[in-house]
N, C-alpha and C positions, 0 to 999 in steps of 0.2 A: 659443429656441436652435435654429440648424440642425443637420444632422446633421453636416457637418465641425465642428462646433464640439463637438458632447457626442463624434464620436471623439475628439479631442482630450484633449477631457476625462478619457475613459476610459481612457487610456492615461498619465497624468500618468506620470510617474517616479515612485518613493517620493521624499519630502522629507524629505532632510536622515539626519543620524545620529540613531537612536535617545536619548533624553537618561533616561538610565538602565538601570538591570536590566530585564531584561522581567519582566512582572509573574504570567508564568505559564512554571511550569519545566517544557520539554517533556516533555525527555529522561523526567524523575522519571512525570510524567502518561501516556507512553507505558508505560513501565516498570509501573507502578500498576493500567495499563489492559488488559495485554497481553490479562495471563490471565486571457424569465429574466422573470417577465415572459412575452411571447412567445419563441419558439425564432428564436432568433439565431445567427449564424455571424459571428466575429469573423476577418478571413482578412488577413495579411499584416502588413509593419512597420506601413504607412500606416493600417490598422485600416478599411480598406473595411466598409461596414457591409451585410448583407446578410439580407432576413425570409424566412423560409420557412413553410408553414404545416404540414410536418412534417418530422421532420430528415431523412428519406429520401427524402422527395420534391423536385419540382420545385422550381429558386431562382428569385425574383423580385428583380428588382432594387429598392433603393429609390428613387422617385418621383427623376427628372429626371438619372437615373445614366446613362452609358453603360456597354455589357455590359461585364463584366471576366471572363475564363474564369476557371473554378472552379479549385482548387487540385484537384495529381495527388493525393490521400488514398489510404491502403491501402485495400481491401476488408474487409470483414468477412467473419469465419467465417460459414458459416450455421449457424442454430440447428439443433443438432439434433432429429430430429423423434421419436426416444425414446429410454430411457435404462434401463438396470437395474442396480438395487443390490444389490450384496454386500460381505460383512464380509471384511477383509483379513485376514491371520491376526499375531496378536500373540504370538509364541515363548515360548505359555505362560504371560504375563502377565496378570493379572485385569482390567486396565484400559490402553488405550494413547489413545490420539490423534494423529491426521495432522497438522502444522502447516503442511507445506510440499510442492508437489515441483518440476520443472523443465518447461521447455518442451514436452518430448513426451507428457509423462504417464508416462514409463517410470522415472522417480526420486520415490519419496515418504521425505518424514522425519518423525520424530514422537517424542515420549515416552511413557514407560511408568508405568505406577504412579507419577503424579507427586505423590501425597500422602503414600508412604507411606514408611517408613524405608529402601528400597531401590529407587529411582526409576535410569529409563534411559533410552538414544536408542537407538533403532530407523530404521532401512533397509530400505526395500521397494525392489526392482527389481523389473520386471513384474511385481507382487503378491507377491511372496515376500520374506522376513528376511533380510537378507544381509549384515546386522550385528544386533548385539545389545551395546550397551555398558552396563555397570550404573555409570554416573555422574550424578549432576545439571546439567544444562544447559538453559539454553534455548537453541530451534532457530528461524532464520527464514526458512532458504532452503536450497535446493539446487538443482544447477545439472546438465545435462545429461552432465558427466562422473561424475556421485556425488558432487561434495566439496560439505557441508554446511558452512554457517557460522552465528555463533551467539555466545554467553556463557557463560562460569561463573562465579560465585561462587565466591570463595575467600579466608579470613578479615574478609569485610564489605565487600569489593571486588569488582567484575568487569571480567574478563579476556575479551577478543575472541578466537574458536577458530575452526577449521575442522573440519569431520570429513573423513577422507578414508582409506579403506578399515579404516571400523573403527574406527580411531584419532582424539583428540582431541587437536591439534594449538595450540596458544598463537601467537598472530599477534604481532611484533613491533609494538612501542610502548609497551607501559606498559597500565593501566588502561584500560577503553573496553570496545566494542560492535559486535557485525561485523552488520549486519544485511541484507545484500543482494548476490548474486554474480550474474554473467551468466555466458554459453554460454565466455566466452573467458577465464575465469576470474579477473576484478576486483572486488575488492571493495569495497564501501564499509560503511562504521558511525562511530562515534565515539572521538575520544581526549580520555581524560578523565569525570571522573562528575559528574552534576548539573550545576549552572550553571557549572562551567568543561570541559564537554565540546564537544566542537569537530569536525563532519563532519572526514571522512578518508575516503582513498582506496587501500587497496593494489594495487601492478599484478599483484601476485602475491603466493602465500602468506608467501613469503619477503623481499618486498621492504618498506622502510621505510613506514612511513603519510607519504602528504601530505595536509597540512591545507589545510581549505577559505579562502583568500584571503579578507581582510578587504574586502569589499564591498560595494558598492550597502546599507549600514545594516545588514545581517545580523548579528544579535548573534552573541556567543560560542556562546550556548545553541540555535542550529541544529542539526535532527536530520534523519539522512540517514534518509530512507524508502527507495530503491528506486533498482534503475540496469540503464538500457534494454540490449540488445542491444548496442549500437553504445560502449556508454560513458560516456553523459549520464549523469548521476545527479540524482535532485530530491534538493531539501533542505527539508525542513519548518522555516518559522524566525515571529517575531513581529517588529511593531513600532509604537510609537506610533502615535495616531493625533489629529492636529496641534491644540491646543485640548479636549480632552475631560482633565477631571481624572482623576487615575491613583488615587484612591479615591473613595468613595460616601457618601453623609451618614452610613453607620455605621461608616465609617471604614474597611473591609474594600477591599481592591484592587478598582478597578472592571473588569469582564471588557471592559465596551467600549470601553475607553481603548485597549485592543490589536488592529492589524490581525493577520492571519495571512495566510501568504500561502506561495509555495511560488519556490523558484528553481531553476535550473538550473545546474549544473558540469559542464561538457565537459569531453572526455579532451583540450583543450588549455588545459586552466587556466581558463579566461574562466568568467563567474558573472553570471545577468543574472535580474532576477526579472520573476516573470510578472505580468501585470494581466487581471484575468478581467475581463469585460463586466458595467456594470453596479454597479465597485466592490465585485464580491462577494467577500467570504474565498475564498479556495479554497486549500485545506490537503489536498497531495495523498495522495493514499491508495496508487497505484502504475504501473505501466507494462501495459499488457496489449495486444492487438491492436494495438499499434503508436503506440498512445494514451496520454498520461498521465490518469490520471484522479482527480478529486477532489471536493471539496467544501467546505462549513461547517466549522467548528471547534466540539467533533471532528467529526470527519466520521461521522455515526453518523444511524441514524434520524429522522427529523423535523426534522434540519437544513437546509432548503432545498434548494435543484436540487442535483443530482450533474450535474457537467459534467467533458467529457475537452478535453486540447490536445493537438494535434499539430506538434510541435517541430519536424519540416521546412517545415512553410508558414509557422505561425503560425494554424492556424486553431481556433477553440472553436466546441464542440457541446455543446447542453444535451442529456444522454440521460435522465434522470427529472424531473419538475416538486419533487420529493422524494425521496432518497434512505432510502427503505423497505423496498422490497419484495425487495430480490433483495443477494448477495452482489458485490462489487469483487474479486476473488482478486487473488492476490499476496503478496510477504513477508509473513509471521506480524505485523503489528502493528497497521494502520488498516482500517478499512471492513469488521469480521469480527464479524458479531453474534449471538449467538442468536435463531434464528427456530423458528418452531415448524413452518414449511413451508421447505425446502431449494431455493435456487434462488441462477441468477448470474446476472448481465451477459455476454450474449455480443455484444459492438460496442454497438449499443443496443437489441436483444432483449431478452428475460428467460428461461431454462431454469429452468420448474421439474422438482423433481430428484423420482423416487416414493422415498416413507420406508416403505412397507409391507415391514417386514422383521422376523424375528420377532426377531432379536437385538437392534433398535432399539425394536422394540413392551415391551420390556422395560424401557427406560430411562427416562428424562423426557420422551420425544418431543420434543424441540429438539435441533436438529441447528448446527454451525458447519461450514461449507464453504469450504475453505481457497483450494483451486488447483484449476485446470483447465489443460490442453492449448493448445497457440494454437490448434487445431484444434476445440477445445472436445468432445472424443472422451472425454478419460479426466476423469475429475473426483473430487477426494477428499477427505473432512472428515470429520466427527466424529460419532458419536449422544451428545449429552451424555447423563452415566447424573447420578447424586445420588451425592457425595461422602461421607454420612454412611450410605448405604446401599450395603455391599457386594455386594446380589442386585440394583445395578440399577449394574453398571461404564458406562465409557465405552467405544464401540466406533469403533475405526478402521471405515471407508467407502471403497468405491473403486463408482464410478459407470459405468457404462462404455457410451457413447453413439453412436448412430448418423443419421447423413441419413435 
C-alpha cells in the first residue's frame, strides 16, 4: 500500500448509520465517572502525510513528496520555569475543591462539603470567596465574566444551571446538563437524560437550546464535552464498528464492537466528525492552547497516545506516546485523574506542579488538577483529603507560576 492510498484509507468517512443503540451510555458513564506508532502530523482535507522525529522539531517530508508549507498553528505557551503553591481559602468550610476556572486564571469554581448534609458552590476571583452558596450542584466551567455553568439534581432529575453573581439560575429546556461556556457566553451540554439525551447549544442564558442535527451517524446519546473560543463545540459520540459482533461468547455487550470518536458543531450548524491517524479512538477530552485534545476511550491513563487537532488546518499531533503522566485541564469531566504527583500539559510540555505544602502534607497526597490559564501562569485543583476521615479534608489549590 502507498502512502496516498493508506491517506485514503485513514480518512474513510464513518459508514453508514449506526444499526442500533450504542452499546455504551456516555452520558450515564461520564456522570458515573465525574466524581502513533511514530510522531506524525496529519495536515489538511487531503490528509498530506507527514514524519517527524519530534513534534517540535524539523518536518521531513515523506520519500518522493514535493515540499508543502507547514500549516500557520498557534504557539505554545511556554512552560513555566517555576511554580508555588498555596491553599485558597474556603469560607470557613472543612472541606472544598476547585473544579473549574476560566481563561485568565482570575475565575475559579468549586464545591464545598460535597459529602456532607450541607454541601455548596464556591467562587474565587483573584483568590478570594466571592460567593458562597449552600446548595448541591455540580460545577463544570466558568467563563471569564464569572458565570458558572453546571447541574442540579432535583427529585431524581437533572436540571442545566448557570451560576452568575451568586445565584443559581435554571437554563431553559426541560431536563439536561450545561457542561461547558466560553469567553462570549455560549453554552453547550445536554437535553435530555441517559440514552435520550441529545448535545445542545444555548447562545445565551436566556435563549432556547438547539439540538445537535442528526448526522454523519452520531447517535442520540452524544455528549458535548467542551466548546472553543470561537464557538466549535466537540461532541463526544460512539459507533458501530462494521462486522464485529455487538456481544462476546459470555454474552455481555462487546466494548470493541464500538468506535469512539469525537465531532465537531460550528456556530453555523454544520457537524463533521473527525478521523485521527491511524484509526485511533479519539474521544475528546477539551479545548486548550488553541488545540482540541484527546485520546482512547476513556481517555484516562494507559489508554494509548494523547493526541490534539487543530480545527483551523486540520492538522493532528501526537503529544504523549501514552497518556499518563500529566493532567489535560479543561471542563470538570474527561482527562482528570488522581496522581499522586500534580502536573499538566502545557502544548506538548509537561508542568510538574511542587505539592510540598503542609495543608496538602496532611491529606492523601494525591492531588486532581483541574485548570490552568492559557498563559499557563495561574493553575488550580485539588489536595484530595479521605472522605471517611474528617483530620484529612480536601483542599482547594491555587498554583501560581512564573517564566
Amino acid at each position: 500500500m502507498n502512502d496516498d492510498e493508506y491517506a485514503a484509507l485513514m480518512l474513510r468517512p464513518l459508514a453508514g448509520e449506526p444499526a442500533g443503540p450504542p452499546g455504551i451510555d456516555v452520558p450515564k458513564a461520564m456522570r458515573d465517572g465525574r466524581r502513533l506508532r511514530s510522531r506524525r502530523w496529519w495536515t489538511g482535507s487531503l490528509g498530506t502525510l507527514l514524519v517527524t522525529g519530534l513534534i517540535t522539531g524539523g518536518v521531513l517530508l515523506a520519500p518522493g513528496r514535493h515540499e508543502t508549507p507547514l500549516p500557520d498553528l498557534p504557539p505554545d505557551p511556554a512552560v513555566p520555569a517555576a511554580c508555588t503553591a498555596g491553599r485558597l481559602p474556603a469560607a470557613g468550610h472543612r472541606s472544598a475543591e476547585v473544579k473549574a476556572g476560566d481563561s485568565t486564571g482570575r475565575w475559579l469554581i468549586g464545591t464545598s462539603d460535597a459529602l456532607s448534609k450541607k454541601p455548596g458552590v464556591l467562587v474565587w476571583h483573584d483568590g478570594k470567596v466571592v460567593a458562597d452558596r449552600p446548595v448541591q450542584a455540580d460545577v463544570w466551567d466558568i467563563n471569564a465574566s464569572g458565570v458558572g455553568v453546571g447541574s442540579r439534581r432535583i427529585n431524581g432529575k437533572d436540571y442545566p444551571y448557570v451560576i452568575r453573581d451568586g445565584r443559581l439560575i435554571r437554563l431553559p429546556g426541560g431536563i439536561g446538563d450545561a457542561a461547558a461556556i466560553n469567553d462570549a457566553g455560549v453554552i453547550v451540554g445536554t437535553i435530555g437524560q441517559n440514552d435520550q439525551a441529545r448535545p445542545a447549544r444555548w447562545r445565551t442564558p436566556d435563549s432556547p437550546p438547539e439540538l445537535l442535527p442528526a448526522a454523519l451517524g452520531i447517535p442520540g446519546t452524544a455528549t458535548m464535552i467542551d466548546i472553543a473560543p470561537d464557538g466549535t463545540a466537540a461532541v463526544a459520540a460512539s459507533s458501530l464498528r462494521p462486522g464485529i459482533p455487538t456481544t462476546g461468547e459470555n454474552g455481555r455487550p462487546n466494548p470493541d464492537a464500538w468506535r469512539h470518536f469525537t465531532a465537531l458543531w460550528t456556530p453555523d450548524g454544520k457537524v463533521r466528525a473527525l478521523e485521527a491517524p491511524g484509526d485511533t479512538d479519539f474521544h475528546a477530552v477539551g479545548f486548550a492552547y488553541g488545540w482540541l485534545y484527546g485520546g482512547g476511550f476513556p481517555p484516562v491513563p494507559g489508554q494509548g497516545p494523547l493526541l490534539r487537532y487543530h480545527p483551523d488546518t486540520g492538522t493532528w499531533q501526537q503529544v504523549a506516546p501514552a497518556h499518563r503522566k500529566a493532567q489535560v485541564t479543561g471542563p470538570s469531566r474527561w482527562g482528570k485523574f488522581i496522581a499522586d504527583v500534580p502536573a499538566i500539559y502545557v502544548g506538548t510540555g509537561v508542568l510538574e506542579l511542587p505539592k510540598e505544602m503542609d495543608a496538602v502534607r496532611r491529606g492523601s497526597g494525591d492531588f486532581l488538577v483541574e485548570t490552568a490559564s492559557d498563559n499557563a501562569h495561574v493553575v488550580a485543583g485539588t489536595g484530595v483529603g479521605v472522605n471517611s476521615d474528617p483530620t484529612k479534608p480536601f483542599q482547594p489549590i491555587i498554583w501560581t507560576c512564573h517564566d
